[in-house]
DSSP file (Angstrom, degrees, kcal/mol; ACC not computed):
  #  RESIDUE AA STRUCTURE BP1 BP2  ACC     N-H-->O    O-->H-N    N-H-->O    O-->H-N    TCO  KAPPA ALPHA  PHI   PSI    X-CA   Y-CA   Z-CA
    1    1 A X              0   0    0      0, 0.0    26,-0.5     0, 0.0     2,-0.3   0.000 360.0 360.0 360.0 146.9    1.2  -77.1  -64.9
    2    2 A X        -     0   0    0     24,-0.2     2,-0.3    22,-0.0    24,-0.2  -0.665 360.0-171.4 -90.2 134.5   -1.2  -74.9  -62.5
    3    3 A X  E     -A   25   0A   0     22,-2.0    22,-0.6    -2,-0.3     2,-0.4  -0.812  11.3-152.6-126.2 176.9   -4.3  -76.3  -60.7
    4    4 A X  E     -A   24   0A   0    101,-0.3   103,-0.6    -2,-0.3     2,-0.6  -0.966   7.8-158.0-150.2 110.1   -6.8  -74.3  -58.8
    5    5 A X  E     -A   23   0A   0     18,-0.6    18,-0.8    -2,-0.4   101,-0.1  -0.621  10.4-152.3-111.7  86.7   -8.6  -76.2  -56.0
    6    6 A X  E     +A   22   0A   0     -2,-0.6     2,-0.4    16,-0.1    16,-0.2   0.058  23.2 167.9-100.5 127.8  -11.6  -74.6  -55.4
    7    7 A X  E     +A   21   0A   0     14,-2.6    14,-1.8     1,-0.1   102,-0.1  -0.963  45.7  50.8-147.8 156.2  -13.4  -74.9  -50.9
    8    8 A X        +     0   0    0     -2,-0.4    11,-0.6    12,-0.2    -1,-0.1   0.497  61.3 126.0  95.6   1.0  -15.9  -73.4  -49.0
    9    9 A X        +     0   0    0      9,-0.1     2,-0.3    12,-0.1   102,-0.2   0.061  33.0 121.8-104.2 170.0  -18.9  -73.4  -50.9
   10   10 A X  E     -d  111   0B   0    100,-0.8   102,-3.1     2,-0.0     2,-0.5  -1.000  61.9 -42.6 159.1-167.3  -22.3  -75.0  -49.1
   11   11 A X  E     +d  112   0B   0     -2,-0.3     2,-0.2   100,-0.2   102,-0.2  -0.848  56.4 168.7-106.5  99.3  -25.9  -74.5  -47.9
   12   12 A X  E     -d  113   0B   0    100,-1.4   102,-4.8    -2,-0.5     2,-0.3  -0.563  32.3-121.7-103.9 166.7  -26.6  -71.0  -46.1
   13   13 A X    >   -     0   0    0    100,-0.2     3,-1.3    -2,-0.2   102,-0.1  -0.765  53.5 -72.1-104.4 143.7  -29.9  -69.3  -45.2
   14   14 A X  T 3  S+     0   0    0     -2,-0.3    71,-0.2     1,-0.2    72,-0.2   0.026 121.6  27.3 -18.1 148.4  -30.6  -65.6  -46.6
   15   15 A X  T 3  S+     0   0    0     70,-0.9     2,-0.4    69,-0.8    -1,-0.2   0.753  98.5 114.5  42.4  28.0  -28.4  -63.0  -45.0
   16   16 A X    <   -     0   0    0     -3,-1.3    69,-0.7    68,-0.1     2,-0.2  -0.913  55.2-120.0-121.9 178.0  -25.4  -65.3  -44.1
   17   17 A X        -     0   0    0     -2,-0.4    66,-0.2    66,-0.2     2,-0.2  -0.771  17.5-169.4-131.4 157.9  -22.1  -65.5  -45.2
   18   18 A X  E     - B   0  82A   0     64,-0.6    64,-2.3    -2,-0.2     2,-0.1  -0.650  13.0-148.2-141.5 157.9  -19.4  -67.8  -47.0
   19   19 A X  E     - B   0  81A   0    -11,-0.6    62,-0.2    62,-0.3     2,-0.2  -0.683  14.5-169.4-126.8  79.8  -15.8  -67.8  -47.6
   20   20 A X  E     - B   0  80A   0     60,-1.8    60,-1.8    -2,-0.1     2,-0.3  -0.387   5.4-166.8 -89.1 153.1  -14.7  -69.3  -50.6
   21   21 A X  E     -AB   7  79A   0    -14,-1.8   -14,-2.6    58,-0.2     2,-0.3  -0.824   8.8-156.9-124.9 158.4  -10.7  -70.1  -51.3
   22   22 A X  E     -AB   6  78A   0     56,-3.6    56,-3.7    -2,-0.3     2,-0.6  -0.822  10.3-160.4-157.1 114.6   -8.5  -71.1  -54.4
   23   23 A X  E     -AB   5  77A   0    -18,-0.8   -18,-0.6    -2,-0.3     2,-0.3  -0.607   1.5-152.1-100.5 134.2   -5.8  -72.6  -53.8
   24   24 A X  E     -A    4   0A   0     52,-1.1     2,-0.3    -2,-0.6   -20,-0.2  -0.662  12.4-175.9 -96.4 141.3   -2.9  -72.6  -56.6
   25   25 A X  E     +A    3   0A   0    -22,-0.6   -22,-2.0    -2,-0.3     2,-0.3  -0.850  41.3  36.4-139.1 142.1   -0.2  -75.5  -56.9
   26   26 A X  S    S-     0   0    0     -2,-0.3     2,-0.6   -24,-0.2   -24,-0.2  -0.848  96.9 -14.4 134.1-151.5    2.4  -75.5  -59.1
   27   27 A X        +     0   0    0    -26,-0.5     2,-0.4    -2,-0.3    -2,-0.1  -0.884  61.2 173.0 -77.5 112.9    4.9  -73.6  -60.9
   28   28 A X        +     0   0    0     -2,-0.6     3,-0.1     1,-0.2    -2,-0.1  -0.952  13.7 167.6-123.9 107.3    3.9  -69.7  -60.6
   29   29 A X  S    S-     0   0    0     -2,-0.4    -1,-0.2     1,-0.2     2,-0.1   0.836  72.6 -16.8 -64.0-114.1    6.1  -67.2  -61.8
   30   30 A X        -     0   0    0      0, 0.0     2,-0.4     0, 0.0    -1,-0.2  -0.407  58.8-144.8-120.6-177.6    4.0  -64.0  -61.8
   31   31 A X        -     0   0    0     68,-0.2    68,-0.2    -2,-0.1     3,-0.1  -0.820   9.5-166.9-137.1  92.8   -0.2  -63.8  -61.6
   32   32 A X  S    S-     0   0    0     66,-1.1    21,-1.1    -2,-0.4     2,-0.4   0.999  71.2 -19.3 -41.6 -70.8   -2.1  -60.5  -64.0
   33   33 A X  E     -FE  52  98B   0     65,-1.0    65,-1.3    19,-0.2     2,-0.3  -0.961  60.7-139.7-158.7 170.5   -5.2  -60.9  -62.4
   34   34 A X  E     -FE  51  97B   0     17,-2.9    17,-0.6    -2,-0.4     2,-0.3  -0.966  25.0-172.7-138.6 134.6   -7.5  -63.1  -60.5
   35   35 A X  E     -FE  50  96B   0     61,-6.4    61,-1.9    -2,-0.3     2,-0.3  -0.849  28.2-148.9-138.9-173.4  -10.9  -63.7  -60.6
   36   36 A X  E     +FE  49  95B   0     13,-1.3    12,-2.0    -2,-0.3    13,-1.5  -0.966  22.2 168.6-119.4 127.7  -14.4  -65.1  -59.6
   37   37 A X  E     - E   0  94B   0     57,-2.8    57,-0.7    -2,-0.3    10,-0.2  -0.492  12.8-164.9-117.2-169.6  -17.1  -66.0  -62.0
   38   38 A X  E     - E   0  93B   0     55,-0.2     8,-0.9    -2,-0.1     2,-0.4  -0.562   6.2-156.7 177.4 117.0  -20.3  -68.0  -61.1
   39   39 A X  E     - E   0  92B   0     53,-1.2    53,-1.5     6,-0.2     2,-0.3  -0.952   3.0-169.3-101.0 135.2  -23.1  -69.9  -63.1
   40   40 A X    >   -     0   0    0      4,-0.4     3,-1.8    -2,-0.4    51,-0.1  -0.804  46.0 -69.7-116.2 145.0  -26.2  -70.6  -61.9
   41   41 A X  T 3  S+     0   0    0     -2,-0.3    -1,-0.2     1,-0.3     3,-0.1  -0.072 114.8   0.0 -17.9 125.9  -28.9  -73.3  -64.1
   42   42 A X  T 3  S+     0   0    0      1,-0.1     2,-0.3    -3,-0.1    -1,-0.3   0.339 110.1  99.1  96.0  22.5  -30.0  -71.8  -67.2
   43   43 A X  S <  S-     0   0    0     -3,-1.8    -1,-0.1     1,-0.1     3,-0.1  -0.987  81.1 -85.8-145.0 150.4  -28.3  -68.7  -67.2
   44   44 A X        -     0   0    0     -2,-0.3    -4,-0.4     1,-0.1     2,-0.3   0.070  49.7-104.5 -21.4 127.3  -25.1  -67.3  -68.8
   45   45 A X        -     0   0    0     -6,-0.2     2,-0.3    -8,-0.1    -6,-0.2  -0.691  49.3-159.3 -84.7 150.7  -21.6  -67.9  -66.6
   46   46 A X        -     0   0    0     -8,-0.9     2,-1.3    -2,-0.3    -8,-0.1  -0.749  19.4-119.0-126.1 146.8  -21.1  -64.2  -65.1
   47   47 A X        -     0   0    0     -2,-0.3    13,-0.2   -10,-0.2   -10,-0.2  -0.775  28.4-173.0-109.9 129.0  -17.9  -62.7  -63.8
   48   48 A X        -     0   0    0    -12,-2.0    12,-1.3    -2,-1.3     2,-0.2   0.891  57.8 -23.7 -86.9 -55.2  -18.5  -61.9  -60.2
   49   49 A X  E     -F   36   0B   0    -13,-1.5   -13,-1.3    10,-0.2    -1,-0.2  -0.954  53.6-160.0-164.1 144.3  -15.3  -60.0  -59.1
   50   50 A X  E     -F   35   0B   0      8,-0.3     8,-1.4   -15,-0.2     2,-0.4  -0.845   7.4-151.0-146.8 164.7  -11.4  -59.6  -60.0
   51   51 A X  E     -FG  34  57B   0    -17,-0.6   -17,-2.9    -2,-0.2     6,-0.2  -0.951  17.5-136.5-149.7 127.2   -8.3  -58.4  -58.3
   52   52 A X  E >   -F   33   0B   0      4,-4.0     3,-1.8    -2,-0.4   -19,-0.2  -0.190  33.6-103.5 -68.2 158.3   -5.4  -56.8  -60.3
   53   53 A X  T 3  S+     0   0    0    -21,-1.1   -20,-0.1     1,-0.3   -22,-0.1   0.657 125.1  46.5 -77.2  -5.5   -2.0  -57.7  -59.5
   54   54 A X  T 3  S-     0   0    0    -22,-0.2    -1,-0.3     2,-0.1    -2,-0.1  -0.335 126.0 -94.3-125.0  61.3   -1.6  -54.4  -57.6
   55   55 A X    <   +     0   0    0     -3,-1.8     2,-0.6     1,-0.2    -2,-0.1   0.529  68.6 148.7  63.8  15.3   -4.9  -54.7  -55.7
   56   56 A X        -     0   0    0      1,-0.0    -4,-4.0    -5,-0.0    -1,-0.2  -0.761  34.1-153.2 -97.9 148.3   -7.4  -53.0  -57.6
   57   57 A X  B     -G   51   0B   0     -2,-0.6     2,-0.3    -6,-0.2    -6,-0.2  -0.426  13.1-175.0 -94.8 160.3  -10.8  -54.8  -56.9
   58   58 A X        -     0   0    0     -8,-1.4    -8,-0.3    -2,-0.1     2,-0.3  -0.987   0.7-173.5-149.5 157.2  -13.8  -54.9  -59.2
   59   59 A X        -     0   0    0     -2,-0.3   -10,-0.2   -10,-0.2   -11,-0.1  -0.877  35.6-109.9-167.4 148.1  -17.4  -56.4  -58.9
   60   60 A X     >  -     0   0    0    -12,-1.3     4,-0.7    -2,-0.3   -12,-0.0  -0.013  48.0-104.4 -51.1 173.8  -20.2  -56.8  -60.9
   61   61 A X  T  4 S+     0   0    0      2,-0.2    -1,-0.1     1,-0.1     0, 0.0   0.847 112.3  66.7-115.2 -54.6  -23.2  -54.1  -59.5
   62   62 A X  T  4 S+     0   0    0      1,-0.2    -1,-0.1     3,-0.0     4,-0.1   0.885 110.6  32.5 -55.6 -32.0  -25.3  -57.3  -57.6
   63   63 A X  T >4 S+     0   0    0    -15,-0.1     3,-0.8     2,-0.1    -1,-0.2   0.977  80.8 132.6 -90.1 -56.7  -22.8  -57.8  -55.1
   64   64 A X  T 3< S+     0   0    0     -4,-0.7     4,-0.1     1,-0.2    -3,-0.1   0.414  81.9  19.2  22.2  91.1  -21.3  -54.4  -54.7
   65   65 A X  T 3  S+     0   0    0      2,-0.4    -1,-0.2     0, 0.0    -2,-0.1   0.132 124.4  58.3  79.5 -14.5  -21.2  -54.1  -50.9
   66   66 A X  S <  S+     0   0    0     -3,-0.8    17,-1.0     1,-0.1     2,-0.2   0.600  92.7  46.4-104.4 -31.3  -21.3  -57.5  -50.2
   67   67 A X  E     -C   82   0A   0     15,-0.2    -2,-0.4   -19,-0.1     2,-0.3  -0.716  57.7-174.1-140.5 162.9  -18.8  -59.7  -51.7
   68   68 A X  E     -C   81   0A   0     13,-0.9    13,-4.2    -2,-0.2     2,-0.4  -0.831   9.4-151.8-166.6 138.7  -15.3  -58.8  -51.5
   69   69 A X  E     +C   80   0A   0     -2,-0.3     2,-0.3    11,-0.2    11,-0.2  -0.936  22.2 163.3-101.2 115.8  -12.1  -60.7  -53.2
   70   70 A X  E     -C   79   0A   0      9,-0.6     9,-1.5    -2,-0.4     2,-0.2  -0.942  20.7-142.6-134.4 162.7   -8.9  -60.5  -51.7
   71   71 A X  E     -C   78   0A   0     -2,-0.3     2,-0.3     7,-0.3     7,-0.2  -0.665   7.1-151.9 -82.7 124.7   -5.7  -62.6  -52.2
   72   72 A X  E > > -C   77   0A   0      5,-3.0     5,-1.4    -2,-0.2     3,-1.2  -0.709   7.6-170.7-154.2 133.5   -2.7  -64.0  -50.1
   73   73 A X  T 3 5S+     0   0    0      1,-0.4    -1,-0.1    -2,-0.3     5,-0.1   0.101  81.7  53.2-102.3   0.5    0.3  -64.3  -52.0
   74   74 A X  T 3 5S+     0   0    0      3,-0.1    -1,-0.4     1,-0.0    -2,-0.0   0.682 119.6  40.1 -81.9 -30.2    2.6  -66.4  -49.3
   75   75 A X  T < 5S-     0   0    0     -3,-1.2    -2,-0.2     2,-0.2   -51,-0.2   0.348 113.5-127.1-119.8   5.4   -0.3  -68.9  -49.2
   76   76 A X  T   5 +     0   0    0      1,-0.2   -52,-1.1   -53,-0.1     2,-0.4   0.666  62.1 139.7  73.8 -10.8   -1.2  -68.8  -53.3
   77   77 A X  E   < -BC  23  72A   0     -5,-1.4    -5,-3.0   -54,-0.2   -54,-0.2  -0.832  52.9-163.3-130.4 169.4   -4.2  -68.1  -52.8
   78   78 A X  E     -BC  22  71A   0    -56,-3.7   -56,-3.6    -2,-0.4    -7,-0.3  -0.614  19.9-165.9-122.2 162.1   -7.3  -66.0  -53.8
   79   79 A X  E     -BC  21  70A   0     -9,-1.5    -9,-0.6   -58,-0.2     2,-0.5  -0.995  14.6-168.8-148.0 131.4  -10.4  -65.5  -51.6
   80   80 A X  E     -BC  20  69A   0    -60,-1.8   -60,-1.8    -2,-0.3     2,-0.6  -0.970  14.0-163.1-131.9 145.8  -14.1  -64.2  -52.2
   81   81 A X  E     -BC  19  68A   0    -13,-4.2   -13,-0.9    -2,-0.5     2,-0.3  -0.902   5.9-158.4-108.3 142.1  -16.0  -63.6  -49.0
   82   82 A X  E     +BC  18  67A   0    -64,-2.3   -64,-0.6    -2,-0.6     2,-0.3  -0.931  13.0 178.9-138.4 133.5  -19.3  -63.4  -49.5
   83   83 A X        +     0   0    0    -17,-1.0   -66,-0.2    -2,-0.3   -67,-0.1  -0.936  63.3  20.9-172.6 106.7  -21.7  -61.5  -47.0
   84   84 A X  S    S-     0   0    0     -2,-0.3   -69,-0.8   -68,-0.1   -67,-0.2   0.328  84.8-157.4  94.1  -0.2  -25.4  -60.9  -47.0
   85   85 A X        -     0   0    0    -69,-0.7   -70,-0.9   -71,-0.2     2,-0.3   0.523   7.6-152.0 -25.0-176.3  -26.1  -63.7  -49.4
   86   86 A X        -     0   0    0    -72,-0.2     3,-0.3   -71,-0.1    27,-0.1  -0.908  27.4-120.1-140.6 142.3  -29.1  -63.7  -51.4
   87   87 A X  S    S+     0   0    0     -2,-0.3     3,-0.5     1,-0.2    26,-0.2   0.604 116.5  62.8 -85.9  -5.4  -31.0  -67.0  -52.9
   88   88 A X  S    S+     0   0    0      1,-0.2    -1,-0.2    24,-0.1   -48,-0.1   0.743  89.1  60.7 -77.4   0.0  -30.2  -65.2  -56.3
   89   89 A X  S    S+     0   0    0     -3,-0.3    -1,-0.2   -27,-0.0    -2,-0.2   0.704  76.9 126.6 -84.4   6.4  -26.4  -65.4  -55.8
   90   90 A X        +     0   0    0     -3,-0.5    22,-0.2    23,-0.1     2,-0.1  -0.066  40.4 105.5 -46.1 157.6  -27.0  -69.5  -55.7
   91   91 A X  E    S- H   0 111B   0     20,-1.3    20,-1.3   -51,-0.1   -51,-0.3  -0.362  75.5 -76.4 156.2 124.4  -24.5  -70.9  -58.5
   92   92 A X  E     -EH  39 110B   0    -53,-1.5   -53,-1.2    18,-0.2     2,-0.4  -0.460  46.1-140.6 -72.6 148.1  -21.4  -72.6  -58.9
   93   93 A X  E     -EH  38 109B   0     16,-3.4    16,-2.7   -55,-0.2     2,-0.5  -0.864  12.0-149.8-125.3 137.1  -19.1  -70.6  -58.3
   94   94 A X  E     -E   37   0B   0    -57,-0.7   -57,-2.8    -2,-0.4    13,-0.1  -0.910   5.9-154.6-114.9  99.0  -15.4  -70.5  -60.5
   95   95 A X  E     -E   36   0B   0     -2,-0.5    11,-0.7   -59,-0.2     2,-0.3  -0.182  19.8-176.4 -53.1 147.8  -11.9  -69.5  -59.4
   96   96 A X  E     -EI  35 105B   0    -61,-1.9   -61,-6.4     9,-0.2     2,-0.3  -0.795   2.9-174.4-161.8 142.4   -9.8  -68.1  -62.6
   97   97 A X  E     -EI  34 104B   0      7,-2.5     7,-3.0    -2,-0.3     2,-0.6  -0.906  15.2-140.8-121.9 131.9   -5.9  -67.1  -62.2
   98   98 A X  E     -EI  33 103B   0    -65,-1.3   -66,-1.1    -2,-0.3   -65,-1.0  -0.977  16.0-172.9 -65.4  89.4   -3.9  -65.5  -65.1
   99   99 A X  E >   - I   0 102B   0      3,-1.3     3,-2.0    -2,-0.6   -68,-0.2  -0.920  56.1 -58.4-117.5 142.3   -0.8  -66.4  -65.6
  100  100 A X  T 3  S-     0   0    0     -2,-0.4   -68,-0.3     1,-0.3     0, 0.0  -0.339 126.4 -20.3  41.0-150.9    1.6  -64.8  -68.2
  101  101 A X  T 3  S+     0   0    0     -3,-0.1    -1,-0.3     2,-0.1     2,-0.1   0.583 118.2 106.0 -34.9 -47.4   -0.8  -65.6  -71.3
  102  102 A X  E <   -I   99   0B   0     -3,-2.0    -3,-1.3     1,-0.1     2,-0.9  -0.240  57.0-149.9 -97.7 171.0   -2.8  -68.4  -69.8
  103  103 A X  E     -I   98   0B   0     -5,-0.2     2,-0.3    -2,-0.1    -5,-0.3  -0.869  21.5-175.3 -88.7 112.8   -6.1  -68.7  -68.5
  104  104 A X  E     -I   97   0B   0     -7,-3.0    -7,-2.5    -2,-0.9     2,-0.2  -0.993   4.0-163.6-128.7 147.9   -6.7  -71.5  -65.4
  105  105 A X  E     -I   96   0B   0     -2,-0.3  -101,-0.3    -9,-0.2    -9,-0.2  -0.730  11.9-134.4-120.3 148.1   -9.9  -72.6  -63.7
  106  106 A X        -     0   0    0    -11,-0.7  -101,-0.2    -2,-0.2    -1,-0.1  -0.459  35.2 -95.3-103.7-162.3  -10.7  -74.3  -60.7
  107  107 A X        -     0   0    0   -103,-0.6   -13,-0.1    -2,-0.1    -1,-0.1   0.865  61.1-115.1 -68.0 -47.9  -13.2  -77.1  -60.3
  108  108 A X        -     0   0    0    -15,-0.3     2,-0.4   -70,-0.0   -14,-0.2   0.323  24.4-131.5 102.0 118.5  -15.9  -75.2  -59.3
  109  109 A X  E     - H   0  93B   0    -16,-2.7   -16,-3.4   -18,-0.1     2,-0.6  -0.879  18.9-121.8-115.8 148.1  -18.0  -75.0  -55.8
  110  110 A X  E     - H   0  92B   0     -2,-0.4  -100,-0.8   -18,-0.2     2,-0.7  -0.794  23.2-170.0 -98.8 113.0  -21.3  -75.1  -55.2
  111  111 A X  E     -dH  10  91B   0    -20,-1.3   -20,-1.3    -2,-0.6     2,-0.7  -0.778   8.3-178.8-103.5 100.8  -23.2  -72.0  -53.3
  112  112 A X  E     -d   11   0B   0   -102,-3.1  -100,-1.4    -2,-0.7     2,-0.6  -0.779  10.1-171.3 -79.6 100.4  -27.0  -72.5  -52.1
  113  113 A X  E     +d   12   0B   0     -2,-0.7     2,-0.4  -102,-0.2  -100,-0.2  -0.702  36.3 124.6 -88.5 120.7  -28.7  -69.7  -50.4
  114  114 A X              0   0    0   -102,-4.8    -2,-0.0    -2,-0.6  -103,-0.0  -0.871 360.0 360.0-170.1 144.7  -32.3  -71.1  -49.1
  115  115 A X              0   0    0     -2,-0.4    -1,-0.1  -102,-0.1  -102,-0.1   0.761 360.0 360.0-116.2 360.0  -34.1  -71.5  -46.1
């Protein structure tokens, strides 16, 4: 079995930045794609950013310039750095790894932008 242990998440003021990690334990053969979602109270969980297994990035239009996901594959783990916040990006925020077929999630960390 795969876990995903999900760090870095907190309380930041407008215009500061976070670095959240997920790290994966377990048996890993190969990884499709990697991603970050994030729900915030009353609203729809939203896929934030993804990284292909040969490095192409994606992101959702609201972050775009801002957030960037990268990966490192000796250490298993996936990264989104987060940069400029906003108090709309508050949310928990969701590791997901693809492997072969399945879908795995991490716990989920909690990001507050507020002053």
């Amino acid at each position: 079995q795969v876990q995903l242990v999900e760090s870095g998440g907190g309380l930041v003021q407008p215009g500061g930045s976070l670095r959240l990690s997920c790290a994966a334990s377990g048996t890993i053969v190969s990884i499709n794609t990697e991603g970050w979602y994030r729900q915030a109270p009353g609203k729809q969980r939203e896929l934030v950013a993804t990284i292909s297994s040969g490095g192409s990035t994606r992101y959702v239009d609201s972050v775009k310039g801002r957030f960037t996901i990268s990966r490192d594959n000796a250490k298993n783990t996936v990264y989104l750095q987060m940069n400029s916040l906003k108090p709309e990006d508050t949310a928990v925020y969701y590791c997901n790894v693809k492997i072969v077929t399945i879908n795995y999630w991490g716990q989920g960390t909690q990001v507050t932008v507020s002053s």
